[in-house]
C-alpha positions as YAML, in Angstrom:
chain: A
units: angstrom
residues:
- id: 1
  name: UNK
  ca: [115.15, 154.31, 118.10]
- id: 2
  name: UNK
  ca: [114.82, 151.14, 120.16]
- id: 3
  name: UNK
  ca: [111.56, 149.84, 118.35]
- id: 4
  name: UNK
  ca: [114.13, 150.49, 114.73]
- id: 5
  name: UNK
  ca: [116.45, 148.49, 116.28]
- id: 6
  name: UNK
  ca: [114.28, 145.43, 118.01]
- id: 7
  name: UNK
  ca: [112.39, 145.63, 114.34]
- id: 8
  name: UNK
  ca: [115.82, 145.61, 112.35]
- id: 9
  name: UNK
  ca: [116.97, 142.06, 115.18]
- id: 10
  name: UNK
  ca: [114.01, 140.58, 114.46]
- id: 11
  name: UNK
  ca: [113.82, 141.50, 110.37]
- id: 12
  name: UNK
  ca: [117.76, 139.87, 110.59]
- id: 13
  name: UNK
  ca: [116.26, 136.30, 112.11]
- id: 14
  name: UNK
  ca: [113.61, 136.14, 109.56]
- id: 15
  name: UNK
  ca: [116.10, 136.26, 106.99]
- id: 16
  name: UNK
  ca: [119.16, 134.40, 108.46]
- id: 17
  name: UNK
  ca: [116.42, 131.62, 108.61]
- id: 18
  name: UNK
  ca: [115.82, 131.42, 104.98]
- id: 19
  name: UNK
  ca: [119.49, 132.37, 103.85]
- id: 20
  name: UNK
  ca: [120.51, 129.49, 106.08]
- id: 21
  name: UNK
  ca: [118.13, 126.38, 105.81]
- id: 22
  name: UNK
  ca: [119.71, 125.38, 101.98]
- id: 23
  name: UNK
  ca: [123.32, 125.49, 104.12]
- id: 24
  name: UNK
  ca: [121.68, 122.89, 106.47]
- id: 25
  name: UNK
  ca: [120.43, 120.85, 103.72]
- id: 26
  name: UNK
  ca: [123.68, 120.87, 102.24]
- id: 27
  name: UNK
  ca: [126.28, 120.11, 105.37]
- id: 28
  name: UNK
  ca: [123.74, 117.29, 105.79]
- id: 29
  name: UNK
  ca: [124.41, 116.11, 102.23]
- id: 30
  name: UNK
  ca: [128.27, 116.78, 101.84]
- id: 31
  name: UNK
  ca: [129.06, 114.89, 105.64]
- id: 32
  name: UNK
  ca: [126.87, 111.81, 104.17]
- id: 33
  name: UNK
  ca: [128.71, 111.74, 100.90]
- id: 34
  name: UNK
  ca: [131.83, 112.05, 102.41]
- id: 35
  name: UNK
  ca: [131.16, 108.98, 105.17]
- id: 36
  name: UNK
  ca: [130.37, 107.18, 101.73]
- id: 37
  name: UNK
  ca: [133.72, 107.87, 100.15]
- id: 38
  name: UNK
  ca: [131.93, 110.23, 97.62]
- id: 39
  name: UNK
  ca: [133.15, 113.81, 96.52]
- id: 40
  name: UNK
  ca: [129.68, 115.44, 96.89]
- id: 41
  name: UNK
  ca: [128.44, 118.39, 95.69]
- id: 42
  name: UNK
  ca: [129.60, 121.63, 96.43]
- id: 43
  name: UNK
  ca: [127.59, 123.79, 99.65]
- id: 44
  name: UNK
  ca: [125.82, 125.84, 97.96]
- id: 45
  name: UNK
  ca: [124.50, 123.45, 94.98]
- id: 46
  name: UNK
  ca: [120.84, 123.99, 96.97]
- id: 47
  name: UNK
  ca: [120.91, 127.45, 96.26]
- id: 48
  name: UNK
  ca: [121.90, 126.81, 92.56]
- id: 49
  name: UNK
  ca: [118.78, 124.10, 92.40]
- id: 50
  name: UNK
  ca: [116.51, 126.90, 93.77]
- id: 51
  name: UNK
  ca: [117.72, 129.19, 91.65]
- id: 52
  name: UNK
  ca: [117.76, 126.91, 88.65]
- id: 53
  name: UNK
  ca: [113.98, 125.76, 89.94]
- id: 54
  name: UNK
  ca: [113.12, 129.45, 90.19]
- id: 55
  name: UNK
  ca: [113.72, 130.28, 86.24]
- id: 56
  name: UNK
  ca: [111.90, 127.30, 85.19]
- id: 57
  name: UNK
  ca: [108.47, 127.45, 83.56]
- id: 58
  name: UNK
  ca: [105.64, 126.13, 86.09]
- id: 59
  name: UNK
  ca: [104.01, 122.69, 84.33]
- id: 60
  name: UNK
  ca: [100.46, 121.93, 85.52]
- id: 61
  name: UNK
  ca: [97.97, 119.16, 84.86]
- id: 62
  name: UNK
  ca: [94.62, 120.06, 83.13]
- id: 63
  name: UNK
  ca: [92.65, 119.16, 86.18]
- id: 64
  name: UNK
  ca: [94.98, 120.81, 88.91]
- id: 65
  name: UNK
  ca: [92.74, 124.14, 90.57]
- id: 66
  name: UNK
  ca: [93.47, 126.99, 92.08]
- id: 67
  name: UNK
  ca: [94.03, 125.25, 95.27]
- id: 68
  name: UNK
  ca: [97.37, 123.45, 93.32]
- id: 69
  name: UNK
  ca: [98.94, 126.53, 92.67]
- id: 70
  name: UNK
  ca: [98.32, 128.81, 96.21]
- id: 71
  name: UNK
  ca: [99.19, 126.12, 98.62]
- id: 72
  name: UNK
  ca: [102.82, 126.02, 98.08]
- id: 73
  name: UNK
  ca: [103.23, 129.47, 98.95]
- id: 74
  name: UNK
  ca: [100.57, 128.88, 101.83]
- id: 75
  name: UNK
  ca: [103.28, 125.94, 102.94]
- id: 76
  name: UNK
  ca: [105.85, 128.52, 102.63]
- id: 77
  name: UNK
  ca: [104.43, 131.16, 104.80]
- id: 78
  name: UNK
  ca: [103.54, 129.51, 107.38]
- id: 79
  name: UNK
  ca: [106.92, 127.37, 107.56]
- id: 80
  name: UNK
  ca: [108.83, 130.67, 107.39]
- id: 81
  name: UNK
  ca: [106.68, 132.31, 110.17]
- id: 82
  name: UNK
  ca: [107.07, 129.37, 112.32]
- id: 83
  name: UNK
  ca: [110.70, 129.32, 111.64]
- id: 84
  name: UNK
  ca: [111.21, 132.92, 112.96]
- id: 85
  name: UNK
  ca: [109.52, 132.99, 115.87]
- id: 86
  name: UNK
  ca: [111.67, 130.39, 117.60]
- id: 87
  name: UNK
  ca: [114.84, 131.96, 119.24]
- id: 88
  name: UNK
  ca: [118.07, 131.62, 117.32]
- id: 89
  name: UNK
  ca: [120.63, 133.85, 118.56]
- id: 90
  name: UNK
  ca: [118.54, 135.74, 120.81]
- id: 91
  name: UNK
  ca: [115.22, 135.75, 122.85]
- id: 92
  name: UNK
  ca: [113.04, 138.75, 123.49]
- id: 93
  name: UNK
  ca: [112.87, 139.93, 120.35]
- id: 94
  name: UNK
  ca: [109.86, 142.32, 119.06]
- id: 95
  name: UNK
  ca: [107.98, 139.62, 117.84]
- id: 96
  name: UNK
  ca: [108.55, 136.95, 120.52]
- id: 97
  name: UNK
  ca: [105.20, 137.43, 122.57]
- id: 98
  name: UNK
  ca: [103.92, 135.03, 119.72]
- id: 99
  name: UNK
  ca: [106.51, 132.68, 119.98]
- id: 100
  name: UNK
  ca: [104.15, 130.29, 121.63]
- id: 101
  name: UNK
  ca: [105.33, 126.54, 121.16]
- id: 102
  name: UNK
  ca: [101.40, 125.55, 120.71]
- id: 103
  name: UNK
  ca: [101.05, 128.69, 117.58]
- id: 104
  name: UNK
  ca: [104.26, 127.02, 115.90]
- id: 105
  name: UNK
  ca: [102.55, 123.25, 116.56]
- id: 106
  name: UNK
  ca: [99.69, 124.81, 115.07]
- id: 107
  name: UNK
  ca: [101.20, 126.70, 111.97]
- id: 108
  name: UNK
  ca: [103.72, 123.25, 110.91]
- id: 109
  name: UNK
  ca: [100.14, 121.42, 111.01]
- id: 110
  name: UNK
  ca: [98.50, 123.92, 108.84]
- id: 111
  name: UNK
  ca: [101.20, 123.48, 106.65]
- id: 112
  name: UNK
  ca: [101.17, 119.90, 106.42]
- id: 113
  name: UNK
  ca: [96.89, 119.86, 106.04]
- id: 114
  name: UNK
  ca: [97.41, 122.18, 103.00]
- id: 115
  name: UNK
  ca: [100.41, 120.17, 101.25]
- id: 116
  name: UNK
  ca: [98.05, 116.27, 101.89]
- id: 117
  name: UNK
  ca: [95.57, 118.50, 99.99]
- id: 118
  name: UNK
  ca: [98.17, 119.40, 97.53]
- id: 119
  name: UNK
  ca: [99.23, 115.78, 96.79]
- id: 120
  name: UNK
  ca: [95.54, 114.77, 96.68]
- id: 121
  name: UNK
  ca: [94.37, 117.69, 94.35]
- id: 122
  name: UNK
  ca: [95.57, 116.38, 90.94]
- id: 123
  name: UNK
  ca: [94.43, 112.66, 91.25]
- id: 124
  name: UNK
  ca: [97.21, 110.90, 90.96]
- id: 125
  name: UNK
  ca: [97.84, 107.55, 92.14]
- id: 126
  name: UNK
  ca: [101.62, 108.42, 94.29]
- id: 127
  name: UNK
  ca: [99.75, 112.01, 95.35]
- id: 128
  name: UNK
  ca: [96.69, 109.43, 97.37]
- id: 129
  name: UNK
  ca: [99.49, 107.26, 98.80]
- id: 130
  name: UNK
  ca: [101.43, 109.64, 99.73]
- id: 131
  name: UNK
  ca: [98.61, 112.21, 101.58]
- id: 132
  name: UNK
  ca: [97.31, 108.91, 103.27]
- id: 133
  name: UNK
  ca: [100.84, 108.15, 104.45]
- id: 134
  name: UNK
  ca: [101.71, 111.85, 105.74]
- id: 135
  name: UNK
  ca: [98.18, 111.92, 107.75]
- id: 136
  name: UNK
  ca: [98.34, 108.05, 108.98]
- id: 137
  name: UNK
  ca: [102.22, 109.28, 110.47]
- id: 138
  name: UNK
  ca: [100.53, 112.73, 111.68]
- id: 139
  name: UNK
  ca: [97.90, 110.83, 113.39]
- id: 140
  name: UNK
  ca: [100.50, 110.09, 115.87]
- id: 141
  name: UNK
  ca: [103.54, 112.67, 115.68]
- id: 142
  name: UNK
  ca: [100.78, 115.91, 116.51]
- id: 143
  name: UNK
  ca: [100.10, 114.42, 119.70]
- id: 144
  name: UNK
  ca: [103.44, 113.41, 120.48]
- id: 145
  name: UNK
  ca: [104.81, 116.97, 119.87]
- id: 146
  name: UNK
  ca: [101.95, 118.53, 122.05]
- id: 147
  name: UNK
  ca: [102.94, 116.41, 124.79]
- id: 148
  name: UNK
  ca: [106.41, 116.96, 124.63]
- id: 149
  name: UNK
  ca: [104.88, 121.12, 124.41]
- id: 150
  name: UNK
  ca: [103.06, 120.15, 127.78]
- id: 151
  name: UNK
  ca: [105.95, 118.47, 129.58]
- id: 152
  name: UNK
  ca: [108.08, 121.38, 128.96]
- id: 153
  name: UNK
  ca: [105.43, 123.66, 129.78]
- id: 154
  name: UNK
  ca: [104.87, 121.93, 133.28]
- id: 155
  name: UNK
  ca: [108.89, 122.37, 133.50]
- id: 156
  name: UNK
  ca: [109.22, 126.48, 132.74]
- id: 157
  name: UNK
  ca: [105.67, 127.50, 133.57]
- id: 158
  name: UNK
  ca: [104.85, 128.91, 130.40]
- id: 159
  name: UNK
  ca: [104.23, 127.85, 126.71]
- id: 160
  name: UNK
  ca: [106.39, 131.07, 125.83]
- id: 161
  name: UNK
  ca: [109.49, 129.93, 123.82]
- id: 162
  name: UNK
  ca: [111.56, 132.89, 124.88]
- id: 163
  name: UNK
  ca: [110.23, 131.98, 128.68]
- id: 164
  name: UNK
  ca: [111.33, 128.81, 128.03]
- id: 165
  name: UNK
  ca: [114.49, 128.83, 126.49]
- id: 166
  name: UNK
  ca: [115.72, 131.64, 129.90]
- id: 167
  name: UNK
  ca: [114.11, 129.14, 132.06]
- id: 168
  name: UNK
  ca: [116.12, 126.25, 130.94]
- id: 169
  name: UNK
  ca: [119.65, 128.58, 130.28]
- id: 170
  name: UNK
  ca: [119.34, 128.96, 134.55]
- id: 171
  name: UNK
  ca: [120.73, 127.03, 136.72]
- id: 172
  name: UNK
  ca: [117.79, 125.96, 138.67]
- id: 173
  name: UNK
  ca: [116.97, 123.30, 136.36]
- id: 174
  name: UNK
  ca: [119.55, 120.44, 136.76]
- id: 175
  name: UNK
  ca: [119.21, 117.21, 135.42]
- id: 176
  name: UNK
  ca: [115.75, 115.97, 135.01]
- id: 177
  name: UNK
  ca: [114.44, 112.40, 133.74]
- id: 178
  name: UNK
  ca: [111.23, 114.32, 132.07]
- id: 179
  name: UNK
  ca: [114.09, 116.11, 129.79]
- id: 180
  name: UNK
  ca: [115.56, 113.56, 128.48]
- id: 181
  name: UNK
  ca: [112.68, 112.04, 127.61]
- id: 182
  name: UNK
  ca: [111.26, 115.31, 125.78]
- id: 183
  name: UNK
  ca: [114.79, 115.14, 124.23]
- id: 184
  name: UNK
  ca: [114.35, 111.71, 122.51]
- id: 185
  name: UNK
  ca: [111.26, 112.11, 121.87]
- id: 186
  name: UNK
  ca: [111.23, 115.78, 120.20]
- id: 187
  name: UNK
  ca: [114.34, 114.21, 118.06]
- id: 188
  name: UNK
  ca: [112.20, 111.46, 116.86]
- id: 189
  name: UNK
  ca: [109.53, 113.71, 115.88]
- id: 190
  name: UNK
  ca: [111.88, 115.62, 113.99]
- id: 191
  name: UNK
  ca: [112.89, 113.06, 112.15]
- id: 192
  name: UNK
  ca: [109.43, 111.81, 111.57]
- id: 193
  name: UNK
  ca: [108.66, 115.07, 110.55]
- id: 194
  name: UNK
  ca: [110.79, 116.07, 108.20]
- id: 195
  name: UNK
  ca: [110.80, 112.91, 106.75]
- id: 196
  name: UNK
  ca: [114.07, 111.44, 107.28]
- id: 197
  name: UNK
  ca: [115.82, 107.73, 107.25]
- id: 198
  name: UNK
  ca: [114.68, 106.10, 108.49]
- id: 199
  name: UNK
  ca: [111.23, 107.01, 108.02]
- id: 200
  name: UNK
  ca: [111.60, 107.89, 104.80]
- id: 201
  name: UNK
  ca: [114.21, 108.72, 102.33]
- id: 202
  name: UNK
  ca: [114.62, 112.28, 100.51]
- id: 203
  name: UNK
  ca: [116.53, 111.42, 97.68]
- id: 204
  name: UNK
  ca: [114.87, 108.93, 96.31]
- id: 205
  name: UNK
  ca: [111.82, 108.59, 94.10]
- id: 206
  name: UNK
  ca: [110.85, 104.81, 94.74]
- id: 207
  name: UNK
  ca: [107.34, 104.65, 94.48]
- id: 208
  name: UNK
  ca: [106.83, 101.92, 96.71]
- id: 209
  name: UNK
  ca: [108.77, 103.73, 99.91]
- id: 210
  name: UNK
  ca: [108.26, 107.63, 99.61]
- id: 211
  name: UNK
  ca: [105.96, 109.29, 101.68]
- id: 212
  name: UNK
  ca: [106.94, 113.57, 101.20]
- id: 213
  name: UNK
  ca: [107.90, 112.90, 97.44]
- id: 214
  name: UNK
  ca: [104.52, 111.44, 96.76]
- id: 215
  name: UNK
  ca: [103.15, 114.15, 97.56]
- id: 216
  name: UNK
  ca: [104.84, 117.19, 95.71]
- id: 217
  name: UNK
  ca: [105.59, 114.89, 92.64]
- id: 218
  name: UNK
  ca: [103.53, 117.24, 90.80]
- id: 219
  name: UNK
  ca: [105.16, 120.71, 90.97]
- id: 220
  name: UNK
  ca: [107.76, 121.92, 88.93]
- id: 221
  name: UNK
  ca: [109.65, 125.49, 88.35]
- id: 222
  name: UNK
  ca: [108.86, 128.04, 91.55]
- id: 223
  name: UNK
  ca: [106.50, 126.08, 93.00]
- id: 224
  name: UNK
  ca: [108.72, 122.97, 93.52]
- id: 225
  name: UNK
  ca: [111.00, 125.66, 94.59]
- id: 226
  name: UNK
  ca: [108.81, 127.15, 97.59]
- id: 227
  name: UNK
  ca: [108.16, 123.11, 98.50]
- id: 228
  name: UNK
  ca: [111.71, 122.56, 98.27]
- id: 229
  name: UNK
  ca: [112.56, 125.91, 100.58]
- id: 230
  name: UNK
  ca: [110.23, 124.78, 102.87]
- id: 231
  name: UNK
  ca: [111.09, 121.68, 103.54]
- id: 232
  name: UNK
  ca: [114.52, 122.85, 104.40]
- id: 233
  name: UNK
  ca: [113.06, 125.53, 106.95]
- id: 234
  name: UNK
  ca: [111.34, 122.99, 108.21]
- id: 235
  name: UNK
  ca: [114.36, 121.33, 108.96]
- id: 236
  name: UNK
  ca: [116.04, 124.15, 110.10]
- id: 237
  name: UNK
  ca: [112.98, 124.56, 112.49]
- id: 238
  name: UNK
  ca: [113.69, 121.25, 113.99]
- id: 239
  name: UNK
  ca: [117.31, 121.79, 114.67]
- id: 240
  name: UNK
  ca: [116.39, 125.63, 115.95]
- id: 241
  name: UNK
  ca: [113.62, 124.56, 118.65]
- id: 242
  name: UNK
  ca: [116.13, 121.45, 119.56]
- id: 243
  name: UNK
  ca: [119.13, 124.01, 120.30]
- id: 244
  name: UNK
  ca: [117.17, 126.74, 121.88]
- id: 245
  name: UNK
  ca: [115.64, 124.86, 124.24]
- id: 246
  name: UNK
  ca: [118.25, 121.64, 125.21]
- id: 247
  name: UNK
  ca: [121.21, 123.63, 124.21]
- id: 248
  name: UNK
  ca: [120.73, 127.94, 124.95]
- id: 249
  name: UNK
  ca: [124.47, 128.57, 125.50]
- id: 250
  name: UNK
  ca: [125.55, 131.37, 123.50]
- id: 251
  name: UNK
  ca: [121.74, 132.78, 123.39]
- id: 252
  name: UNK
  ca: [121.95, 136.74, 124.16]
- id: 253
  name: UNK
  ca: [119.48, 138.01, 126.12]
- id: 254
  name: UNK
  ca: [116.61, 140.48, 125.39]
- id: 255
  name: UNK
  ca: [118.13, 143.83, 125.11]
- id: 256
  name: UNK
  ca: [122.17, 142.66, 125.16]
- id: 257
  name: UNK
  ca: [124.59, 144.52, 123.13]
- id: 258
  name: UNK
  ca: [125.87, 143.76, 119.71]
- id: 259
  name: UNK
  ca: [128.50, 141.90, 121.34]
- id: 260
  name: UNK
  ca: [126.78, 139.61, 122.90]
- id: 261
  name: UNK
  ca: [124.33, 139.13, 118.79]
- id: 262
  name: UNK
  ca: [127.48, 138.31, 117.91]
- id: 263
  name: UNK
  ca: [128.20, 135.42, 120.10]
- id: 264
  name: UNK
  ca: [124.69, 134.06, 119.77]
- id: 265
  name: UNK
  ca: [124.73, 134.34, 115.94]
- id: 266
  name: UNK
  ca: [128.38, 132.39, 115.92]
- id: 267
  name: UNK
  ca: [126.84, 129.92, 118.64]
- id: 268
  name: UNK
  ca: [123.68, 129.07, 116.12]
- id: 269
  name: UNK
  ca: [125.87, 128.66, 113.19]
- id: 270
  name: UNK
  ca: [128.06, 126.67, 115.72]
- id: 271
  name: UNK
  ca: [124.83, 124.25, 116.74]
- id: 272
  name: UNK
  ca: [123.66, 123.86, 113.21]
- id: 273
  name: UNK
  ca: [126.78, 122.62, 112.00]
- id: 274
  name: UNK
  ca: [127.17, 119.81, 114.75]
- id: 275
  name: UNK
  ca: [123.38, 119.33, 113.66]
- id: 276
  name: UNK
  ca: [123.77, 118.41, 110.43]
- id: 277
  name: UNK
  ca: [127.06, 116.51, 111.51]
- id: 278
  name: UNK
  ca: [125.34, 114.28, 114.00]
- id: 279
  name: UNK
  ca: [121.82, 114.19, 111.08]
- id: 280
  name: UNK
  ca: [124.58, 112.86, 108.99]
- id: 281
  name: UNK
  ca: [126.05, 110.41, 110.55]
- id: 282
  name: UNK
  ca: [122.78, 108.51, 112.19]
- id: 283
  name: UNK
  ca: [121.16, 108.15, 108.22]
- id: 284
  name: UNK
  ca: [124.72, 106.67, 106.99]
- id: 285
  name: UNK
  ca: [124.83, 104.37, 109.65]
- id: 286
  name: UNK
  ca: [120.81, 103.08, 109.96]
- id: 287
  name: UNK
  ca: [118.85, 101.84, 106.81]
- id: 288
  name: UNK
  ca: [114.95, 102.73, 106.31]
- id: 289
  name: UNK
  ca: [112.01, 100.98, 108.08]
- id: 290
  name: UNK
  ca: [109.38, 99.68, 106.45]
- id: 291
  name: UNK
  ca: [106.47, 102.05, 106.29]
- id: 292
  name: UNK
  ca: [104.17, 99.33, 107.85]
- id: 293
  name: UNK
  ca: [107.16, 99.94, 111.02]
- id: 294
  name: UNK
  ca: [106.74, 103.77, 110.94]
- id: 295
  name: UNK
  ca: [103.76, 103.74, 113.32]
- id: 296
  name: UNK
  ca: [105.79, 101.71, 116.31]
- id: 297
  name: UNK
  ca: [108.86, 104.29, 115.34]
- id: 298
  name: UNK
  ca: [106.35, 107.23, 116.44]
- id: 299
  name: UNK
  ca: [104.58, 105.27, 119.17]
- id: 300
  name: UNK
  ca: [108.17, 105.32, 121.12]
- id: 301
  name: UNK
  ca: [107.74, 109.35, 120.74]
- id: 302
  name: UNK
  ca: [104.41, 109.49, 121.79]
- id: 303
  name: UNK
  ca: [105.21, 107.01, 125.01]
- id: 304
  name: UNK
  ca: [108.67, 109.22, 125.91]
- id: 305
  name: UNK
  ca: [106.78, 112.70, 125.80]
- id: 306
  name: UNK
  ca: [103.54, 110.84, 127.76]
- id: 307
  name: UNK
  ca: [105.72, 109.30, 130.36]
- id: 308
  name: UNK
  ca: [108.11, 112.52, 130.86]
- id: 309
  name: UNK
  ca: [104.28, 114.67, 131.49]
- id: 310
  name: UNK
  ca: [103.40, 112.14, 133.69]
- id: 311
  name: UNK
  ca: [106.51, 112.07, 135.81]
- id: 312
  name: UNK
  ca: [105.94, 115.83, 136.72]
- id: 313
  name: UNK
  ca: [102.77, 115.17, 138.16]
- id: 314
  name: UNK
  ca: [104.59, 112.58, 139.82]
- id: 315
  name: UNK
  ca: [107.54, 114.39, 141.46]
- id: 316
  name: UNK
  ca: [107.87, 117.83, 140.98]
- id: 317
  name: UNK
  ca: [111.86, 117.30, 140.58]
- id: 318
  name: UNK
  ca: [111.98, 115.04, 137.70]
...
């Protein structure tokens, strides 16, 4: 009866993931619409767009292979199994021994190798640009996120997620410098990552500026849909690893009650929606870098996370 119920906990993330990464997307949209004196569409116009995306008829070019069609469900899958292993609303759930911050480092990069391939496949002129630009900004934002995996790891003792997020929810970590930096520079990453202003802009289609859109310019019908749903778990993944591990309170612990679900499920909702406030807020208020600027954007990253692992060696208390 208890493996039923740690399999029906951990079946419940994996889908509150997917059911709530288009809500994400959308707060982000509505706040910045809003801040612009704009109506906005409605919260759940992403799920109509998938929807509408889903019924579509897939177009393909005459020289796109196999490799074109698989990889957006390869993008998919590993996004989505990334996305659930990270703690939401609880830690120590059946599946959390592989919660390992170096597996989900590793699946987000797999995912990224196979959509450069993507853009590159069909030949296109914005699919080069843009598969040189994602791998030029990669270049730099993979080694900044396995530093920031190493500081924290130096922190908790363990790679573990679930390890990590009950290390950091007791009170024997106070206020350390190394933290903050991880902070800023896992928030940067994010951004870099999921292709954001001011690296780059997701609603537009200028050819001279776009870096992700490049790069799935291609797809149409369910496959733009699986890119689309991806990128928005990949946000959600962001915002997710961010919470769990800066921000635990409301977590419940391996083997609480439904009570205590409850609270963490209500806390989640609680962080994402102050998320996508704050996400909201910093692209109204900052315009987008040149792409030439992109590389000193993600150097800061990659300094903050190599400073914060050197100041453990350091002194063990910051």
């Amino acid at each position: 009866m208890g493996l039923i119920l740690s399999l029906l906990v951990q079946g419940i993330q994996m889908v509150l993931v997917v059911a709530l990464s288009p809500l994400l997307v959308s707060i982000v949209r509505k706040v910045k619409s809003r801040l612009t004196r704009r109506q906005g569409a409605p919260l759940i116009q992403p799920y109509r767009d998938l929807v509408r995306l889903m019924r579509k008829d897939v177009v393909l070019a005459d020289n796109a292979s196999w490799l074109f069609r698989v990889i957006p469900y390869l993008v998919f899958a590993a996004t989505w199994v990334a996305a659930a292993l990270i703690p939401t609303f609880a830690t120590g759930l059946q599946f959390s021994w592989t919660a390992d911050l170096i597996a989900i480092v590793a699946l987000l990069g797999s995912a990224r190798f196979f959509l450069a391939l993507a853009g590159m496949d069909v030949g296109t002129s914005f699919g080069g640009i843009g598969s040189s630009r994602e791998m030029m900004i990669a270049s730099m934002a993979e080694p900044a996120m396995m530093l920031i995996v190493f500081s924290l790891a130096l922190i908790a003792g363990s790679t573990q997620l679930s390890t990590v997020v009950q290390f950091m929810a007791s009170p024997q970590v106070g206020l350390r410098v190394s933290l903050g930096m991880a902070l800023v520079a896992l928030v940067i990453v994010a951004l870099v990552e999921n292709a954001r202003i001011p690296v780059d802009n997701p609603a537009t289609h200028l050819e001279l500026t776009m870096v992700h859109e490049a790069m799935v310019l291609e797809y149409s019908g369910r496959h733009l849909a699986m890119i689309e749903l991806s990128s928005a778990l990949k946000l959600l993944l962001y915002v997710s690893l961010i919470g769990c591990i800066f921000v635990p309170w409301g977590i419940a612990d391996s083997g609480a009650g439904l009570g205590a679900y409850v609270i963490g499920a209500v806390a989640y909702l609680a962080k994402l929606g102050v998320a996508g406030l704050l996400l909201a807020i910093f692209e109204t208020s900052i315009a987008k870098m040149r792409v030439f600027r992109v590389p000193n954007f993600v150097g800061i990253a990659l300094m903050l996370a190599l400073l914060g692992t050197l100041l453990r060696f350091v002194s063990r208390s910051l």
